[in-house]
N, C-alpha and C positions, 0 to 999 in steps of 0.2 A: 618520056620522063614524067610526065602528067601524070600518067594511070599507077606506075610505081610509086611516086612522092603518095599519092590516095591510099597505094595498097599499104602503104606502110605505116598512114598515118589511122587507117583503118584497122590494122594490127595493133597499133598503141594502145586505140580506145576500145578493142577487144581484149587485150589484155588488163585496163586497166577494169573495165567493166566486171571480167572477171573477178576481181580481186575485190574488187566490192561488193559480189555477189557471195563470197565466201565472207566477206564480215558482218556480210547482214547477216547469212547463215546462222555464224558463229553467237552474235552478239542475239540472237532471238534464240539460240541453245542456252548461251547463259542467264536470259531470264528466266527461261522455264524451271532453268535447274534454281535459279535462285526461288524463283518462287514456292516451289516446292519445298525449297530449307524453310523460308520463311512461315508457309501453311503447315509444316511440321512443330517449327519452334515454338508460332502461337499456339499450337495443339498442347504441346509439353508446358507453356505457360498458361494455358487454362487447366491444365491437372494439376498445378503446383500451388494454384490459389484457390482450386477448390478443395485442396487437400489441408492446407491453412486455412481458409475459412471454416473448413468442419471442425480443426483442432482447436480456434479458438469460440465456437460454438458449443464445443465439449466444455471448454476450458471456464467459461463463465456461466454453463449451466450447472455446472458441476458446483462455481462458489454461490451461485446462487440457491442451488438446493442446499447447500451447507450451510447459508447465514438463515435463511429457513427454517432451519431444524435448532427446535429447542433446546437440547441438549448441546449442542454447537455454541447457539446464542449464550450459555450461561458461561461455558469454556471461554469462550473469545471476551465476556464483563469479565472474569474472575482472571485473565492474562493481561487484559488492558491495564483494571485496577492495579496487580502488580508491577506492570510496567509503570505506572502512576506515582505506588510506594517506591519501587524503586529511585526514579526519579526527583522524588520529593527527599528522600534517607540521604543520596550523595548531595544534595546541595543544601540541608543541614549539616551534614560532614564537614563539607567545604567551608561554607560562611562560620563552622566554628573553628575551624582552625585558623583561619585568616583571623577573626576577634581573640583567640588565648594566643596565638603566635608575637599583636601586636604588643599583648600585656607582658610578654613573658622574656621578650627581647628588651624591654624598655625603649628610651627615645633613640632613635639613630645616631651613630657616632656620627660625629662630623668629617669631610675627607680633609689628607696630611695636606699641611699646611706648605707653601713653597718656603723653604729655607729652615725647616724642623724637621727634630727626628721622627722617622715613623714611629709610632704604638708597637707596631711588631717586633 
């Protein structure tokens, strides 16, 4: 009975040993695989930022050669200036309508009184 109760219990921890020897297998297969996603990924995210850093490299050499260039420079005073006039035209506009608006209504009526007729 001895040697059976052993063989059996010798069987348990071969099978159980197996079964652990496939999930180390397994779980050192999905690292490799992971890692390989992951030394792919950072591969595609260092092309994505070196492809943005050269566009915005482009992008401010590009206004940098522009404010540069004297012919540029005069364009960009003589649209300022007009955003300026502009600016200046609508809030003369404004401030005189609000001063003839106030002359031209005279004082404010006063609101209907409780227990009088309305105006209207």
């Amino acid at each position: 009975m001895g040697g059976s109760t052993k063989d059996a219990w010798d069987e348990v921890g071969e099978s159980f040993a197996g079964v652990g020897r496939r999930l180390s297998e397994r779980y050192k297969t999905l690292a490799e695989e992971r890692t390989a996603d992951a030394a792919e990924d950072a591969r595609k995210l260092k092309e994505a930022l070196r492809a943005v850093t050269d566009q915005l490299d482009r992008a401010f050499t590009s206004v940098g050669d522009t404010l540069r260039d004297p012919e540029a420079q005069s364009e960009l005073h003589k649209a300022v200036g007009s955003l300026g006039d502009a600016i200046t035209t609508t809030f003369s506009e404004v401030g005189e309508r609000i001063r003839t608006r106030g002359k031209a209504d005279g004082p404010p009526t006063p609101p209907d009184q409780p227990g009088q007729p309305s105006a209207s």
